[in-house]
N, C-alpha and C positions, 0 to 999 in steps of 0.2 A: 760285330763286336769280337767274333774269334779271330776271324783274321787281323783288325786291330791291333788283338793283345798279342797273335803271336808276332805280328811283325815289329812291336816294341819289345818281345822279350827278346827276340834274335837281335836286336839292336843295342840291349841292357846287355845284356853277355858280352858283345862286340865292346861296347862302352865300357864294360870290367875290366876286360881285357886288355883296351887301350890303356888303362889307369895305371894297370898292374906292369905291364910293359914300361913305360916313366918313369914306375917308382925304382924298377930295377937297374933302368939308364942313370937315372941319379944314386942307385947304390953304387952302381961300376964308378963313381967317382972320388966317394971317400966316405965314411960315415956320415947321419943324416943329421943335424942338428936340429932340438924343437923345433924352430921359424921354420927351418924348412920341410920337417911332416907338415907341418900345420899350411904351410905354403901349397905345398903338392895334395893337398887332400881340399882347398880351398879348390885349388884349378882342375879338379874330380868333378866337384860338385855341376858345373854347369855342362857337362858330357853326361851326367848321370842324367839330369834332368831331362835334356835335349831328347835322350829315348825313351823317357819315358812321357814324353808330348807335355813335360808339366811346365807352365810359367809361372814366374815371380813377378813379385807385386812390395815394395819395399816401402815403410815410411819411418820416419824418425835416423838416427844416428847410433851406426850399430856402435859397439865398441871396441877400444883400442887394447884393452889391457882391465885385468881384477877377473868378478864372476859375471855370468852371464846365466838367467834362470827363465825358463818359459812354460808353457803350458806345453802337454803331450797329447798327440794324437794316433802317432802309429811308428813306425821304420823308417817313413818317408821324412821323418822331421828333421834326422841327419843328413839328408841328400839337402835338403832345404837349407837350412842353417850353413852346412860347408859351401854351399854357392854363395851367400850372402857374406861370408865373412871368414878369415881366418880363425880357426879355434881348436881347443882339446873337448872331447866330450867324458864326460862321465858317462858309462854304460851298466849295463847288468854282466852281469860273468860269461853267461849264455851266451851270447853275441858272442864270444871270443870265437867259440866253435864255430861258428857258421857260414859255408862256404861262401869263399869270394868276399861276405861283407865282414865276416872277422878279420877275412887277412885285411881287408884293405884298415877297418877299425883300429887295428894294433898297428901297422904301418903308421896310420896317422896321429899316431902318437894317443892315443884312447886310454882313459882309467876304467878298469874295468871292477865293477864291486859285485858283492855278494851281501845284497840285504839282511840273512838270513846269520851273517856269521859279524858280530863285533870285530874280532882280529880285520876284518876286510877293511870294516867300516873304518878302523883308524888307521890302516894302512894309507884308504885311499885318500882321507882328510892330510895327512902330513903331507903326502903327493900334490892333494890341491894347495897348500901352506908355499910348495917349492915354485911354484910355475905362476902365481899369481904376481908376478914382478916379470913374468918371463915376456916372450912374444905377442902373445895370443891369448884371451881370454878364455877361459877354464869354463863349461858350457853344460850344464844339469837340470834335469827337471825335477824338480821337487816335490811334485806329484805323487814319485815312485811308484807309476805307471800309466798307462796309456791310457785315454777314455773313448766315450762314444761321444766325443763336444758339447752335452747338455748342460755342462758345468762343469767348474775347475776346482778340482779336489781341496783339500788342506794341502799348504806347503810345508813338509818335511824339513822343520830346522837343521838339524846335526850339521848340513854339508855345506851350513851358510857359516860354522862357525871358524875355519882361515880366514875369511876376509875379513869379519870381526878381529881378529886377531891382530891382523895387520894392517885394519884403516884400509884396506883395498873396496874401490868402489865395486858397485854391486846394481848389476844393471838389469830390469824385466824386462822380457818380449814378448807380443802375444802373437798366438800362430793360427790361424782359419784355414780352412779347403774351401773354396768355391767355386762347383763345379758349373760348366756351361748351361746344362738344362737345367738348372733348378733342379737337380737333385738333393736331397739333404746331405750334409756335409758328415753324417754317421756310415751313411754308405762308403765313404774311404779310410775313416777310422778301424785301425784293429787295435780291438781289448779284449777283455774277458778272455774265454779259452779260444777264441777264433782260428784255427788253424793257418799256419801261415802260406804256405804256398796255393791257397782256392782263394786267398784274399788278396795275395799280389798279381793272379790273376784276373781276378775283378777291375784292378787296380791297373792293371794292363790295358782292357779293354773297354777303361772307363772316354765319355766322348772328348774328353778334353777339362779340366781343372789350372784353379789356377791357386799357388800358395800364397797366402795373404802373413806379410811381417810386420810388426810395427813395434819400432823402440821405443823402450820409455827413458827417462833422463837416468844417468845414474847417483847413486847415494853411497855414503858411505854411513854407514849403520856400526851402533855401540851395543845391540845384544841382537841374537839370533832370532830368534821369536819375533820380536819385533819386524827383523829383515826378511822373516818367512812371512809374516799379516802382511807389511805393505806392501812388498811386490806382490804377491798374492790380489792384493786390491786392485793394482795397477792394469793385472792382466785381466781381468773381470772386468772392470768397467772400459777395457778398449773390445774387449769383444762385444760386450753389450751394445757399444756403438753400433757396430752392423759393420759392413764392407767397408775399405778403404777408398778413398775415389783416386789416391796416382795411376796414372797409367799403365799398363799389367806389360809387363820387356820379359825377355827370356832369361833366363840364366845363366846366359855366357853377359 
């Protein structure tokens, strides 16, 4: 298991690295337009993956454009998500700071919030109002924070209410870990106060996992509550299903 994890984090460095190296080739060309953060942080994703031994497993029809809300499980859900699809995420503020995944975060064009302060909150909602017509769908969890998978929190209206606003569809995804041995799927979850660098290494030198996606249709929704309960339903009852049976491909 140690030599495992350290040969995939020497390989997650190499893979930042290369990401970070790209992003710079495309700055030496001209300023970056959204489509194309959102482009260059899409084609991240399945280099991130690749070192860290994870596959993807997809079902349903991601989307083209509006919001996009899923359930949380850890760090890993934005490596996940950016292989599956071009998008902006919503984040926490925190992230902004932290090495390597902040730069790349803000590079890829990232909203970053502060739960904790109002002024954020409407900052980042008018942010999401401008981009929901843009390239890429706009990508949050509504949870307003990570679990250990034994259930899917309440969904956090407020950040549902742009797309209300403007009739933009609004699309759930639900996200699973399934790792190879039959491990429980909390052993790769980080929540609570977990520390993070003893849980990326776990995470490192875990035998092999695979991320489970699955879209669901999208709606367009006339109040926010409403758009928080029913994708909230949506991701619950496809987890409850159990595993996906598609076929598990990598992430390139």
């Amino acid at each position: 298991m140690r030599l495992r994890a350290l040969r995939r984090a020497v390989a997650l460095v190499l893979a930042l690295t290369v990401c970070m190296i790209r992003y710079g080739l495309l700055r030496l060309r001209g300023p970056l337009s959204l489509e194309k953060r959102a482009q260059w942080g899409h084609s991240c994703g399945p280099i991130l993956m690749a070192a860290l031994g994870l596959r993807l497993r997809v079902q349903g029809q991601p989307p083209q454009r509006g919001l996009l809300v899923a359930n949380h499980l850890s760090y890993l859900d934005v490596l996940i998500f950016g292989a599956v699809l071009p998008c902006f995420f919503v984040s926490k503020a925190e992230i902004s700071g932290w090495p390597f995944f902040g730069m790349m975060a803000r590079a890829g064009g990232t909203l970053f919030i502060d739960r904790s302060s109002k002024a954020s909150a409407i900052s980042v909602t008018e942010q999401i109002a401008a981009r929901l017509d843009g390239p890429a769908p706009v990508l949050f969890f509504p949870e307003g924070t990570s679990t250990d998978g034994s259930a899917v929190l309440c969904f956090r209206s407020r950040l549902f209410g742009p797309a209300i606003a403007a009739q933009a569809p609004v699309t759930a995804a639900a996200l699973r870990y399934v790792l190879d041995d039959g491990t429980p799927e909390r052993e790769l979850c980080w929540f609570g106060d977990a520390p993070f660098l003893p849980h990326m290494w776990k995470a490192l030198g875990a035998a092999g996992f695979t991320a489970e996606v699955s879209f669901c249709e999208p709606h367009v929704f006339t109040d926010r509550r409403d758009a928080a309960n029913v994708t909230r339903a949506e991701v619950v009852a496809i987890r409850e299903q159990g595993a996906i049976s598609d076929q598990p491909k990598n992430g390139s």
